[in-house]
C-alpha positions as CSV (number, residue, x, y, z in Angstrom):
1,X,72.9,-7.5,-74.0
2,X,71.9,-7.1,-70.2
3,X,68.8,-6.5,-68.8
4,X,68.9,-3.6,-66.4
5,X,66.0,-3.7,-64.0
6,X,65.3,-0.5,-63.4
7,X,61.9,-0.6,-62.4
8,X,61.8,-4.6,-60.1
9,X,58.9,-3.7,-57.9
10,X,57.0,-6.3,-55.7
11,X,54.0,-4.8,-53.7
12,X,50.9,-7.1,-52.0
13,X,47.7,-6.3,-54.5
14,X,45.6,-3.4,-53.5
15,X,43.1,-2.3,-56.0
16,X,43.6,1.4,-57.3
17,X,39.8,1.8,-56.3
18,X,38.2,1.5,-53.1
19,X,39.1,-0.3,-50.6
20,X,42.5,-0.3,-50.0
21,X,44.0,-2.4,-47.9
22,X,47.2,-3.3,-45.3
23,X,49.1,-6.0,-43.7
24,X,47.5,-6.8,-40.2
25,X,49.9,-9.0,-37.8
26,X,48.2,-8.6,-34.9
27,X,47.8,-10.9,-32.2
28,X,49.9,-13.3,-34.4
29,X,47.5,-13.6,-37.1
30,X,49.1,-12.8,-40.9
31,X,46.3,-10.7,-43.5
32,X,45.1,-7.9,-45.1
33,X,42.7,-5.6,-43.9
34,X,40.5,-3.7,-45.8
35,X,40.7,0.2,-45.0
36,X,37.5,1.6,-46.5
37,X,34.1,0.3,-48.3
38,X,33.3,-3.3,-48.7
39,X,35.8,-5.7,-51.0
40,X,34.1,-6.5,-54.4
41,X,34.8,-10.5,-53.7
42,X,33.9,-10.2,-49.7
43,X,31.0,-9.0,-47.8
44,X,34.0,-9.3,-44.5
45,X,36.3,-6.4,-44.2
46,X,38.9,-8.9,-43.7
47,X,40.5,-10.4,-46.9
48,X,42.3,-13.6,-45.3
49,X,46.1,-13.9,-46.0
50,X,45.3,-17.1,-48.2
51,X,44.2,-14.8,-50.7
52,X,47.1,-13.1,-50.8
53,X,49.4,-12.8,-53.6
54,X,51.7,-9.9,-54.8
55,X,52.4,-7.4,-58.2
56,X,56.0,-7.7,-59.7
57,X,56.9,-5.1,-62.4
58,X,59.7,-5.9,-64.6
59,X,61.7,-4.1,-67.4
60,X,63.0,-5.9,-70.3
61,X,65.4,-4.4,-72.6
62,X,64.7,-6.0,-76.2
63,X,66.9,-3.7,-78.6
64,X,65.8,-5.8,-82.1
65,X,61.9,-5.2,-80.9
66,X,59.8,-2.7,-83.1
67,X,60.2,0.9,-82.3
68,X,56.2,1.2,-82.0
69,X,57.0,-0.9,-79.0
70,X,59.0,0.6,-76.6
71,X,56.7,0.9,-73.8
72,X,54.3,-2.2,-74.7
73,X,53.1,-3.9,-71.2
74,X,52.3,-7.9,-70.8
75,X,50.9,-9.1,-67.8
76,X,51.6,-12.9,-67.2
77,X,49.3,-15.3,-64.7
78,X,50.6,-19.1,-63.9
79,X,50.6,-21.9,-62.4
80,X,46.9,-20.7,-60.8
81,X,45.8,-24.5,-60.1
82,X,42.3,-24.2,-59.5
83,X,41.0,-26.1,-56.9
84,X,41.1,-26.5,-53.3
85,X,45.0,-25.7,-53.8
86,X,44.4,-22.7,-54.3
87,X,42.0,-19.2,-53.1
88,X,39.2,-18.8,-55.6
89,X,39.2,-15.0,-54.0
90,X,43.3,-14.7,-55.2
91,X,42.5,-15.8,-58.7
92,X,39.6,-13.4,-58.9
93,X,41.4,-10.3,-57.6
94,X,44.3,-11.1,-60.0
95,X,42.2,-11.0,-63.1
96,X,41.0,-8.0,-61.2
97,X,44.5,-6.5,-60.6
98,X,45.8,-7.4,-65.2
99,X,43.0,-5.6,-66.3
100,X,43.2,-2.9,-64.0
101,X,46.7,-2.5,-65.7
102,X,45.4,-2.3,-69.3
103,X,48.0,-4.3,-70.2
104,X,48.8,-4.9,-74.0
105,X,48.8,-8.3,-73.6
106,X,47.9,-11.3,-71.5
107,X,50.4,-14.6,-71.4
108,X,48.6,-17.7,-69.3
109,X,51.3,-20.3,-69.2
110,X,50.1,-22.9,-68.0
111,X,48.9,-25.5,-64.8
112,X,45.1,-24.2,-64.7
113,X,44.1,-27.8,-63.0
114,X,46.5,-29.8,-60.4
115,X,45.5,-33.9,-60.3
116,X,41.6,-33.9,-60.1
117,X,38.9,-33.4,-62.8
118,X,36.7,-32.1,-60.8
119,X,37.6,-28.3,-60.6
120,X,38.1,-28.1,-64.9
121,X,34.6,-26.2,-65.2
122,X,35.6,-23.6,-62.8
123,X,38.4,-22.5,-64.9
124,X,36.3,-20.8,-67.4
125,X,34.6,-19.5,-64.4
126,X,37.9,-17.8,-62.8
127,X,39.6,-16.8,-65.5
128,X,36.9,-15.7,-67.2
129,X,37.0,-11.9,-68.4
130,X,40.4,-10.9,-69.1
131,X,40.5,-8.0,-71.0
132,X,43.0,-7.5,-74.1
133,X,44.6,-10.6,-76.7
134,X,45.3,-13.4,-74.2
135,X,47.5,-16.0,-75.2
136,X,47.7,-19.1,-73.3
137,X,49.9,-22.4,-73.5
138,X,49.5,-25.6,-71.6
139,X,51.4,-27.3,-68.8
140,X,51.7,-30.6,-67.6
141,X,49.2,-31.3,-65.4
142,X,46.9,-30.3,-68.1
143,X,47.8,-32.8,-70.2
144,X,47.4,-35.0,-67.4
145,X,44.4,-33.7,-66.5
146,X,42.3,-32.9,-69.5
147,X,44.4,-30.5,-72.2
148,X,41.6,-30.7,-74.8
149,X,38.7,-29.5,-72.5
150,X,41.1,-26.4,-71.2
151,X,41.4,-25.5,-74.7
152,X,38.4,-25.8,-75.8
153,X,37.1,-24.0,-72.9
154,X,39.8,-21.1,-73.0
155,X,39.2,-20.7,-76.8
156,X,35.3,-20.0,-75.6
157,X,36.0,-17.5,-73.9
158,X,38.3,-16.0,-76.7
159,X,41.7,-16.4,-75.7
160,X,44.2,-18.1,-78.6
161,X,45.8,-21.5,-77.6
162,X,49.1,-21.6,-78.7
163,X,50.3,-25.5,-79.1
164,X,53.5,-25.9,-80.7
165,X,52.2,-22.5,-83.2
166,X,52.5,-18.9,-83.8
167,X,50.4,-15.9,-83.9
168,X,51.0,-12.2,-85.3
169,X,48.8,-9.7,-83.6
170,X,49.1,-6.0,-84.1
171,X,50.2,-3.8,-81.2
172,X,51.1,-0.3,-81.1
173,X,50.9,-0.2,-85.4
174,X,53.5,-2.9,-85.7
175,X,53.0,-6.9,-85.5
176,X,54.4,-8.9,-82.4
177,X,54.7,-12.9,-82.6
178,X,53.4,-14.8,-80.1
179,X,55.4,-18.2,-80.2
180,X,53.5,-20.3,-77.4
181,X,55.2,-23.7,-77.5
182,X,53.6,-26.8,-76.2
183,X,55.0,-28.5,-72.3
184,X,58.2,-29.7,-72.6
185,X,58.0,-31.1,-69.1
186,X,55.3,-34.0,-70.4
187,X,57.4,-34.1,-74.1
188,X,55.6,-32.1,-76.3
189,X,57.6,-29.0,-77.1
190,X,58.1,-28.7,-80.6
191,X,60.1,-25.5,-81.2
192,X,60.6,-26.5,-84.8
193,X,57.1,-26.2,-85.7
194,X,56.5,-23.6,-83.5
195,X,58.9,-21.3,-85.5
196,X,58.2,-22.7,-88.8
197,X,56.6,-20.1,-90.6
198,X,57.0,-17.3,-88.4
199,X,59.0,-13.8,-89.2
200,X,62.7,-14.1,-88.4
201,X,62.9,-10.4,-86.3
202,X,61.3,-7.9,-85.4
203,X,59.2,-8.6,-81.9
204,X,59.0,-12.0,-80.8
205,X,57.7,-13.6,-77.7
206,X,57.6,-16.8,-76.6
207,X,55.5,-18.3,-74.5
208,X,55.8,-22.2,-72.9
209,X,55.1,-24.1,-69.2
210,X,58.8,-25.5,-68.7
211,X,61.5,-23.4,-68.3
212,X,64.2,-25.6,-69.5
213,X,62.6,-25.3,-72.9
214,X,64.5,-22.2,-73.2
215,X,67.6,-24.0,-73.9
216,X,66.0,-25.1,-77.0
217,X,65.4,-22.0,-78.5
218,X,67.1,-20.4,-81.7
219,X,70.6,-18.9,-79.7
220,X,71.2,-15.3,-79.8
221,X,67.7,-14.7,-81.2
222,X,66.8,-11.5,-79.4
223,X,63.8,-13.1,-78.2
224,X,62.3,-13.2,-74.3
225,X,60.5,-16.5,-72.9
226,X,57.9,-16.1,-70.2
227,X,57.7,-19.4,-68.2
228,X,56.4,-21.0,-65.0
229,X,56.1,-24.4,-63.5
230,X,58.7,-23.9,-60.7
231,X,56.2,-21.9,-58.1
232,X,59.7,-20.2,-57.5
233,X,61.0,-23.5,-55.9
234,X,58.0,-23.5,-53.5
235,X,59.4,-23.8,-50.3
236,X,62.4,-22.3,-50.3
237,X,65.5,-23.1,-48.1
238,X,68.5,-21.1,-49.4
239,X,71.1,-23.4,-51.3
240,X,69.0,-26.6,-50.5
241,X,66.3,-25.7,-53.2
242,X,68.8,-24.7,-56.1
243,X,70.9,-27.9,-55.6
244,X,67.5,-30.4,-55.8
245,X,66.6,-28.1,-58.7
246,X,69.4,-28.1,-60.5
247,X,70.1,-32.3,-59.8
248,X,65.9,-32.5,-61.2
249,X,67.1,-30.6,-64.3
250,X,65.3,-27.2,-63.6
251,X,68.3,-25.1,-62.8
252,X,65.8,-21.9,-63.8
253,X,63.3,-21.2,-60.4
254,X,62.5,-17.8,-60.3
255,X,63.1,-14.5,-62.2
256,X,64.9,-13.4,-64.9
257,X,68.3,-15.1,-66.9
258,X,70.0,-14.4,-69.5
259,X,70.4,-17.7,-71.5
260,X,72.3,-18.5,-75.2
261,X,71.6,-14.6,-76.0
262,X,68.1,-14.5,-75.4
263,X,65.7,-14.2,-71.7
264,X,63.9,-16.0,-69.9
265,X,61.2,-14.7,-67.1
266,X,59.9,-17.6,-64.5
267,X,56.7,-16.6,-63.1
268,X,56.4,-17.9,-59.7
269,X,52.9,-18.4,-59.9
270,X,49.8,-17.7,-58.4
271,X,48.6,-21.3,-56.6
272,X,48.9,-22.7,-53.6
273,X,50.0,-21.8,-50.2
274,X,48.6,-19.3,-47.6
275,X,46.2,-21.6,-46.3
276,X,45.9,-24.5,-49.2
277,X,46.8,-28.2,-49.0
278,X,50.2,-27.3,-50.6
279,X,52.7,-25.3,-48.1
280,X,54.9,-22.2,-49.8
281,X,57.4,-20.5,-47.7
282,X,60.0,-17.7,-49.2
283,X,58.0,-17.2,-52.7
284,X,54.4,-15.4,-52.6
285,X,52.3,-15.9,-55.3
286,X,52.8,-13.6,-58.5
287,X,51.0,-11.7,-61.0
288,X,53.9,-10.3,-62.8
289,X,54.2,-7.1,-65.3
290,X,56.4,-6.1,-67.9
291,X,57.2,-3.0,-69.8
292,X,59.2,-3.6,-72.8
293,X,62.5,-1.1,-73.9
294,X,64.6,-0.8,-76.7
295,X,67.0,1.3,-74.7
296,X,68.7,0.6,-71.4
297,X,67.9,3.9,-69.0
298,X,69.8,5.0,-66.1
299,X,68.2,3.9,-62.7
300,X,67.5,7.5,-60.9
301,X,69.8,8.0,-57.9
């Protein structure tokens, strides 16, 4: 089955309340501009393009999903390496912007840290007060970091760490498993015992850093994985980014697939760039959305 996209929409964030805010490129300068009121995060009316990042709203098609869920929203964050890397501003107005969206759920899959130790206690500190079940896997820098202090902290703050596990929450009067499978990238995706147990239909989501680790999921399973780790190639040079993709054995960057009969979303994350130690060009930070469907509908003409 295809996915028909009817509603792919990618806007700059602009909180539903006051203020509002547009794209200012005079006098060469790149940023928003705040049109009304003061910004919740800023006493300046000027919110600098480094903390920037846009909204992406998605529509999946799952036709072996519960009925009850047709319509269920997930909001996914990733990749938000906190740090210098990265705007603390961004990350704030994105857990600003998911529960502003009421989503369902909340996916956090993974690379919270970069290399350094030294920004793991402002973690709990940005990501703090996300509203809904939040589920959250690991990635590799992590693990390389500290993975057992992440979790520990995320659990505090009540979110569920998924390591090579399940979960069955109810949404919507019927149950949806959460599948969140440990980083594939540093070699510890286990989709065995990650499915061990778990029901066999019905609607299943997976969750896991590495997109390649899609390939290793049941085939023809009905079920969607929501990924990150590529930063949507980072810096993007059209053709030139695939090919070293693909020859470094991440031929998935950005987007949806379609892979063995099931799908796969790559968030293209929320750190670096605009301003950060790390450079992005042709792929903006993300905080993306998702409305789940049973049934394909016509795109209005």
């Amino acid at each position: 089955m295809r996915l028909r996209r009817l509603a792919r929409r990618t806007t700059p964030y602009a909180s539903s309340a006051a203020p509002l805010y547009r794209e200012n490129r005079h006098g060469g300068r790149n940023e928003l501009v705040a049109l009304g009121g003061g910004d919740p995060f800023r006493t300046e009316r000027r919110l600098r393009w480094r903390d920037h990042f846009s909204l992406s709203e998605n529509l999946l098609f799952l036709p072996h999903m519960h009925a009850e869920h047709d319509g269920l929203r997930i909001a996914q964050l990733s990749d938000v390496h906190v740090g210098q890397a990265t705007s603390a501003l961004r990350i704030r107005r994105a857990v600003e912007a998911v529960n502003e969206a009421k989503p369902d759920l909340v996916f956090l899959t993974g690379d919270y840290v970069t290399h350094s130790p030294k920004p793991l206690p402002r973690v709990r500190e940005l990501l703090a007060g996300l509203e809904g079940p939040v589920y959250v896997v690991l990635g590799n820098h992590d693990h390389w970091v500290n993975g057992p202090y992440l979790r520990e902290g995320f659990e505090r703050m009540g979110y569920t760490v998924l390591q090579n596990e399940h979960r069955v929450v109810h949404v919507k009067g019927a149950p949806v498993t959460v599948l969140g499978i440990d980083d594939g990238r540093t070699g510890r995706d286990d989709v065995e015992a990650t499915f061990r147990g778990a029901p066999e239909g019905g609607t299943r989501l997976v969750l896991t850093h590495a997109p390649p680790t899609v390939d290793k999921l049941p085939a023809h399973a009905g079920l969607v994985q929501f990924s990150g780790h590529t930063h949507g190639g980072q810096f993007v040079v059209r053709g030139l980014t695939e090919a070293i993709f693909r020859r470094a054995g991440q031929p998935y960057i950005s987007g949806h697939y379609h892979v063995n009969g099931n799908q796969l979303y790559v968030n293209r994350g929320l750190g670096f760039g605009f301003g950060g130690p790390y450079l992005r060009r042709g792929s903006e930070p993300e905080v993306a959305f998702f409305t789940l469907r049973r049934q394909a509908v016509a795109v209005a003409s």
